[in-house]
C-alpha positions in Angstrom: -3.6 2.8 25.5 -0.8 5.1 24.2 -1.5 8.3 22.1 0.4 6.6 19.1 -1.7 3.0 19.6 -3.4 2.2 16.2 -7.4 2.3 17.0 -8.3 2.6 13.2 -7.5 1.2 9.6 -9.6 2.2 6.8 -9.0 2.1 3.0 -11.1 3.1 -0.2 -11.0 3.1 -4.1 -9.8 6.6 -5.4 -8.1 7.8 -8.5 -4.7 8.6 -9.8 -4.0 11.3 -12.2 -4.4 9.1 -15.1 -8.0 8.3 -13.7 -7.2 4.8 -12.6 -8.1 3.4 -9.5 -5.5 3.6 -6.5 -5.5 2.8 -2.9 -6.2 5.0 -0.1 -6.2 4.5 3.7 -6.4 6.4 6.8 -4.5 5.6 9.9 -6.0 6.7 13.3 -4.4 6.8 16.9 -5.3 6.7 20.2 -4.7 10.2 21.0 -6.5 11.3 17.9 -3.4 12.0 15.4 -4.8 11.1 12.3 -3.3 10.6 8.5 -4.2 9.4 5.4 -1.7 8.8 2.2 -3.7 7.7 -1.7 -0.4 5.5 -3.4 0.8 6.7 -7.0 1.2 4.4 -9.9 3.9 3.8 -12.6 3.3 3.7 -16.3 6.9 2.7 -17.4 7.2 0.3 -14.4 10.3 -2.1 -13.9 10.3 -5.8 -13.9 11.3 -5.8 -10.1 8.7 -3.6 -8.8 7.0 -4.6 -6.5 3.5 -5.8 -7.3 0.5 -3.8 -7.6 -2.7 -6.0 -6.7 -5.2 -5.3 -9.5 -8.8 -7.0 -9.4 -8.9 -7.7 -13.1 -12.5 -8.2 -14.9 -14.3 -5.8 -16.8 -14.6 -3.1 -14.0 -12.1 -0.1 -14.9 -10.7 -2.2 -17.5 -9.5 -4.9 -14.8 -7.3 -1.9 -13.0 -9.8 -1.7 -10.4 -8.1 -2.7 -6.8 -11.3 -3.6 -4.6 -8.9 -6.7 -3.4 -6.4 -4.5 -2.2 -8.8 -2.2 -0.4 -10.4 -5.8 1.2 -6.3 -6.3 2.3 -6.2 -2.9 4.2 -10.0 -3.2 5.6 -9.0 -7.0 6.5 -6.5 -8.6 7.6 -4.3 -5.4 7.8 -6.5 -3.6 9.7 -7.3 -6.6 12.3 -2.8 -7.6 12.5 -2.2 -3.4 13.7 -5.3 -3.1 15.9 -3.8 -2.1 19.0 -0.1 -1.7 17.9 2.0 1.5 18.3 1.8 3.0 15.1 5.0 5.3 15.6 7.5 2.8 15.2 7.9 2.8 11.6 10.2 0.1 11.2 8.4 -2.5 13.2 5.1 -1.5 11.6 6.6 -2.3 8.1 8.5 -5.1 9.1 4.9 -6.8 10.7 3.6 -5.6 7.0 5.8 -7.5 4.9 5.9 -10.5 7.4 1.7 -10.5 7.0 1.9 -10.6 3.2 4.4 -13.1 3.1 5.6 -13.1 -0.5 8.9 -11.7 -1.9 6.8 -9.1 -4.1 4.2 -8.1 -1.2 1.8 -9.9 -4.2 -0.8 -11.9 -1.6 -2.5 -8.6 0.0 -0.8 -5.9 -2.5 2.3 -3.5 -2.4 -0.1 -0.7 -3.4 -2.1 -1.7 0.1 0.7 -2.5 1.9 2.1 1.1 1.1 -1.0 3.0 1.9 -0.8 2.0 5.3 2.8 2.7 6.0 2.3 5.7 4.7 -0.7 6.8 6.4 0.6 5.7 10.0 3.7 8.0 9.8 2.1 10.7 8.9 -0.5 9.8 11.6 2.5 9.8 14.1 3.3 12.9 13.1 -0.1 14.3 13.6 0.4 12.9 17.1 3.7 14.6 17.7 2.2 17.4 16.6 5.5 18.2 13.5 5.6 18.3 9.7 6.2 14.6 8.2 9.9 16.0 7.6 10.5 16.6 10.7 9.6 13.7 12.1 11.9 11.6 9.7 15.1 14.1 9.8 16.2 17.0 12.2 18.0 19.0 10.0 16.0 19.8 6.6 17.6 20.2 3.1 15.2 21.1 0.1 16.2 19.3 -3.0 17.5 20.7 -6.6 14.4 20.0 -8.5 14.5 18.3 -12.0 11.1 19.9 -13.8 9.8 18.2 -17.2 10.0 20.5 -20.0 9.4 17.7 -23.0 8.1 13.9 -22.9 7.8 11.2 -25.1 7.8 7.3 -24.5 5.6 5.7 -22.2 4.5 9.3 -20.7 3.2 10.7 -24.4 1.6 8.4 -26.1 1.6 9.3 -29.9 4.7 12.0 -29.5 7.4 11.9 -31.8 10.0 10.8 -29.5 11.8 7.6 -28.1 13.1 9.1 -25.2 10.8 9.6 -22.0 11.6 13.0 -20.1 13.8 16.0 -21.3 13.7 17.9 -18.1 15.5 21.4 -16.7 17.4 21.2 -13.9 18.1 24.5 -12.0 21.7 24.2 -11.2 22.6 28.4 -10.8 19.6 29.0 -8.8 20.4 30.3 -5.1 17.0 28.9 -3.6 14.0 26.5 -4.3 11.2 29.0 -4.7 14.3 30.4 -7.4 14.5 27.4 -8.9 11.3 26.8 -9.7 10.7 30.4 -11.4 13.3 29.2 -13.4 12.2 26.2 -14.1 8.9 27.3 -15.2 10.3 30.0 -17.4 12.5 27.3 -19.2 9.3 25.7 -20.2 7.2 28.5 -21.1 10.0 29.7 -23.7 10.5 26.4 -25.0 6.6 26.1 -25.4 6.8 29.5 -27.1 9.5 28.1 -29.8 7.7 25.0 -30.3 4.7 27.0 -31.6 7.0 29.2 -33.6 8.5 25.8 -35.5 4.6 24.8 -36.0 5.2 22.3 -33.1 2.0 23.0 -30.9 1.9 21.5 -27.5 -1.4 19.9 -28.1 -0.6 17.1 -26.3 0.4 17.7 -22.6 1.7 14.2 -21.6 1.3 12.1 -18.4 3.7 14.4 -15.9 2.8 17.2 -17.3 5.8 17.7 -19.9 4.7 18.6 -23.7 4.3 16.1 -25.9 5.9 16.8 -29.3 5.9 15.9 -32.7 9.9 16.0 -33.1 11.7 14.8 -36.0 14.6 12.8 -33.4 15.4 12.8 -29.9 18.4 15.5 -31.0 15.7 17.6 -31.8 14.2 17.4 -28.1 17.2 18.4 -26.7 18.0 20.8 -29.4 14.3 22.4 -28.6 15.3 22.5 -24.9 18.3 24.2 -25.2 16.9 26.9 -27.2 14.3 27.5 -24.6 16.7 27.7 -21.8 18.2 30.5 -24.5 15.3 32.0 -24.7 14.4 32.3 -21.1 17.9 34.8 -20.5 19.1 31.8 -18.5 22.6 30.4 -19.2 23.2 26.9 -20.3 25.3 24.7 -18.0 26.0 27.2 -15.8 21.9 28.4 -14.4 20.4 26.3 -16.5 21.2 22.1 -17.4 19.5 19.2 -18.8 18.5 16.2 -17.7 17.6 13.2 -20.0 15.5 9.7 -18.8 15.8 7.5 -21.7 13.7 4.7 -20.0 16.3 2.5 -21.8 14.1 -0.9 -20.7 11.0 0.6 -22.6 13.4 0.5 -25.7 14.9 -3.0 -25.2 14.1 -6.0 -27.0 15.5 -9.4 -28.4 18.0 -7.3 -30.7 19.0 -4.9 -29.0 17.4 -1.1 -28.2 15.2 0.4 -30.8 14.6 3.6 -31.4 11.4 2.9 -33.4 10.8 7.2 -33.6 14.0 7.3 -35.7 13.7 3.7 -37.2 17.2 2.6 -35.3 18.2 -0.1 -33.7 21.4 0.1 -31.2 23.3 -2.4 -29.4 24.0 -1.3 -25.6 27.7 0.2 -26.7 25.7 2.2 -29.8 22.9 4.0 -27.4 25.7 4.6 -24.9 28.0 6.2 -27.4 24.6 7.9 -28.8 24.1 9.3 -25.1 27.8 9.9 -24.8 27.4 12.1 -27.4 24.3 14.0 -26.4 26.4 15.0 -23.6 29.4 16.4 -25.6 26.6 18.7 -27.6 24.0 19.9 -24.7 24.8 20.7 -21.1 23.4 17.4 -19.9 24.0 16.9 -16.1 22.0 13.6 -15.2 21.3 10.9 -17.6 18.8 8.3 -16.1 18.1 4.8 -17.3 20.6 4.3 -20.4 20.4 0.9 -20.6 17.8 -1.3 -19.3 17.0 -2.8 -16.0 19.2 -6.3 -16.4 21.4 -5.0 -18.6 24.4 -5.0 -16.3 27.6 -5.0 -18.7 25.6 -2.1 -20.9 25.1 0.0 -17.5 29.1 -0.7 -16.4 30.3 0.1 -19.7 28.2 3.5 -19.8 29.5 4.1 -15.7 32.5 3.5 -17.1 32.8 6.1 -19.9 30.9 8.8 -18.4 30.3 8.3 -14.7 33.1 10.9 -13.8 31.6 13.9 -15.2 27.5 13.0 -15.6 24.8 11.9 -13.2 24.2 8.5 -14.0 20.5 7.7 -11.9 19.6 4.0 -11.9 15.8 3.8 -11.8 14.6 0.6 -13.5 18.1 -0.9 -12.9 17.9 -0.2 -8.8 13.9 0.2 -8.2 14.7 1.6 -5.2 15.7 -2.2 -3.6 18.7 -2.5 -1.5 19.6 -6.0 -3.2 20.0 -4.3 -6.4 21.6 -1.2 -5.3 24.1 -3.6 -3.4 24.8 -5.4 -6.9 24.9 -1.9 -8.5 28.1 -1.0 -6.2 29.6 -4.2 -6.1 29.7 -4.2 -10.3 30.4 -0.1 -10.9 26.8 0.8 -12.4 25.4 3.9 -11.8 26.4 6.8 -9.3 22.8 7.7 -8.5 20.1 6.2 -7.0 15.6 7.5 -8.2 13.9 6.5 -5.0 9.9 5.6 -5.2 8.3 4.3 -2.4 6.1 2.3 -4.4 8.7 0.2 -6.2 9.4 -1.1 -2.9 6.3 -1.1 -1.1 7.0 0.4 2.3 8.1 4.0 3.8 11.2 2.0 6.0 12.4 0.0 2.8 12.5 3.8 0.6 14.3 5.3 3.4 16.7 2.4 3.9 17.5 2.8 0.4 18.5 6.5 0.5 20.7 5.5 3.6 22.6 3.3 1.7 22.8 5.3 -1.2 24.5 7.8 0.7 26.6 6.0 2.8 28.3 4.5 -0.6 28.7 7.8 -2.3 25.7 7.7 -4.6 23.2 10.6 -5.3 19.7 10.3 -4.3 16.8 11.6 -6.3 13.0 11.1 -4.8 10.7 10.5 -7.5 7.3 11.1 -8.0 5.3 8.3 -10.5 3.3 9.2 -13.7 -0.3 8.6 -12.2 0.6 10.2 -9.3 -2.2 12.1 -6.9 -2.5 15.3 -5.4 -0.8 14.1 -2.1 2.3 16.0 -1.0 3.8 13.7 1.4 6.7 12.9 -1.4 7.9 16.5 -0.4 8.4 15.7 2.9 10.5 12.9 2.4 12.9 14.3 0.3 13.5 16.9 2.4 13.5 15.0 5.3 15.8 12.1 4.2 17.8 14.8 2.9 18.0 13.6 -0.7 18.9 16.3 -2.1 17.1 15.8 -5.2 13.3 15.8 -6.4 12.1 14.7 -10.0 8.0 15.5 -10.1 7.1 16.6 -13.1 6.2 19.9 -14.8 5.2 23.2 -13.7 1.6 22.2 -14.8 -1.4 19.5 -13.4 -2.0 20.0 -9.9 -0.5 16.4 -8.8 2.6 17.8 -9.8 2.5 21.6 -8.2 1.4 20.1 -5.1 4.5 18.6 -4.2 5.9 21.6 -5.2 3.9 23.8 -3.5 4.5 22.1 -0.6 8.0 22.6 -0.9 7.3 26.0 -1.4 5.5 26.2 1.8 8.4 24.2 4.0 11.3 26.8 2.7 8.7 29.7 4.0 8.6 27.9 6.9 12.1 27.7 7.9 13.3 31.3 6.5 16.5 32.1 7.1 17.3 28.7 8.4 16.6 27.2 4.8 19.1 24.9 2.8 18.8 24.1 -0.7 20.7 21.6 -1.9 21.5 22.8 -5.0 24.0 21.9 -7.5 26.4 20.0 -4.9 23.4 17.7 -5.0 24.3 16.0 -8.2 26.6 13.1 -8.9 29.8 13.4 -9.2 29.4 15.8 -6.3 29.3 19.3 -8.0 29.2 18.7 -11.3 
């Protein structure tokens, strides 16, 4: 038996930081490396996700996922008893070939993901390196994009259509100075808010605050103001980023922007974004349109894919058949990568890769119940992504991917890349 053979599979009910239950699993190997990975969920989840397997019933208001914990304990466990658990690839590939449906549906993506998780960063207990450094040799931590306001599907009962308003760093010469940015853009706004009789009472799902605002203007109009405030200088130190969650908004008619009593067809919300941008120094614009609305997202790639971010997550859900589609048609020029939209480490990676090779940015994404896990870390600086959308500066799900972050650009000192602004599409924008 070989120090990476897989001698254990184990998985249990635990919570997400919404409080609903999750799946977690533990990986052991022959040689003792050990690792264990608790899978994040999605609130404003695409139609070609993956699929969570939830048990239904009255227990945890049918969220609970006892079925997917009897997938890991079961026949997972029993199919990678005595297998090498080093070789990501084939481990996944055996995974998906197990489940046998096209949405990992029969024993769970959430299961299913745990595991692949867990066994790299098993291996890399075994080989004795950081999860990065076992998926990439040379390191590159990612321009964060920090939530500063939400609304949507992450604040429930906030004034506003649109989901995230979020700071992005773009001036700042390191990670640990981009997120003391970062966190000062959000105080100051906090500040103002207050001042305008706006109290943050409500902190939303990722940690953003969750606002009474007359309009989705006035978010943006708030965040510039605290980028203002914080001394910082808009465009140049200091940008914006905006995820509409266009799919949340879609319906029979159109998109409506039920905050503002609107309703848009897909060439009226993308001249509405296309004017956001002309008024704030937006720099990334995800999900515009929604997830099938192909002519909507060329049209938008069209008129402003040469000077903004344009970050596919709904449309893509981090699937290589989609992405594929996406270049073939002209959508998009970025790519959000979560792991748990497609179920397995090797399919998230093989995303980026492809991503890359065709020119599009790549931004690893955390998901709105996420847990305190910092693995998410690793892999973007690893894969070399060069971005990383968490959340705030607040809830400790959130600053423990950035604190692990933190930790890895301590780590490696003076041989430290950030990505920084080159890390956004178009390439320096």
């Amino acid at each position: 038996m070989s120090a990476t053979t897989i001698v254990g599979v184990v998985a249990w009910e635990a919570l997400d930081s919404r409080g609903t239950p999750t799946v977690a699993c533990e990986v052991r190997l022959g040689g003792g490396g050990r690792g264990a990975a608790t899978v994040p969920s999605g609130a404003s989840t695409g139609a070609h996700e993956v699929t969570e397997l939830r048990d239904g019933g009255e227990r945890f208001g049918g969220k609970g996922v006892r079925q997917a914990v009897a997938s890991v304990n079961g026949e997972i466990a029993t199919e990678l008893a005595g297998t090498d658990g080093a070789v990501q690839d084939a481990l996944d590939a055996a995974l998906v070939e197990l489940d046998g449906t096209p949405g990992l549906s029969r024993l769970g993506a959430n299961a299913v993901l745990a595991v692949s998780l867990a066994a790299s960063l098993a291996a890399a207990d075994a080989e004795k390196v950081p999860l990065w450094r076992r998926l990439g040799a040379t390191p590159l931590l990612p321009l964060p994009m920090v939530n500063v306001i939400s609304g949507g599907a992450h604040a429930r009962g906030a004034g506003v259509d649109v989901q995230d308003f979020l700071v992005v760093p773009v001036g700042a010469a390191s990670f640990a100075e981009a997120i003391e940015w970062a966190w000062r853009v959000r105080r100051c706004t906090e500040e103002l808010a207050a001042e305008r009789g706006l109290p943050a009472s409500l902190v939303a799902d990722e940690g953003g605050l969750g606002l009474a605002l007359a309009s989705n203007r006035a978010g943006l109009e708030l965040l510039l103001a605290g980028i203002e405030r914080s001394g910082l200088t808009p465009g140049a130190e200091a940008a914006i980023a905006v995820d509409v969650a266009a799919t949340q908004l879609a319906g029979p008619h159109g998109y409506l922007l039920a905050a503002e009593n609107r309703a848009l067809d897909a060439t009226g919300l993308v001249e509405e974004v296309e004017a956001w941008c002309g008024d704030f120094p937006i720099v990334s614009i995800e999900d515009p349109l929604a997830e099938d609305d192909w002519t909507g997202w060329v049209e938008a790639t069209r008129r402003l894919g040469a000077r903004i971010q344009l970050l596919g997550d709904d449309l893509f859900v981090t699937q290589v058949g989609r992405l594929e589609r996406g270049l073939r048609d002209g959508a998009a020029n970025a790519v959000l990568v979560k792991p748990n939209q497609c179920g397995t480490l090797s399919g998230a990676q093989t995303t980026v890769e492809r991503a890359r090779e065709a020119g599009y940015a790549t931004v690893v994404s955390a998901r709105s119940g996420d847990t305190e896990d910092a693995w998410l870390a690793d892999l973007a600086v690893g894969w070399r992504a060069g971005q990383i959308k968490v959340g705030s500066t607040t809830r400790s799900e959130r600053t423990a991917k950035w604190n692990r972050l933190l930790r890895i650009e301590q780590e490696l000192g003076s041989d430290a890349e950030f990505a920084g602004r080159a890390a956004l599409a178009p390439l320096g924008s």
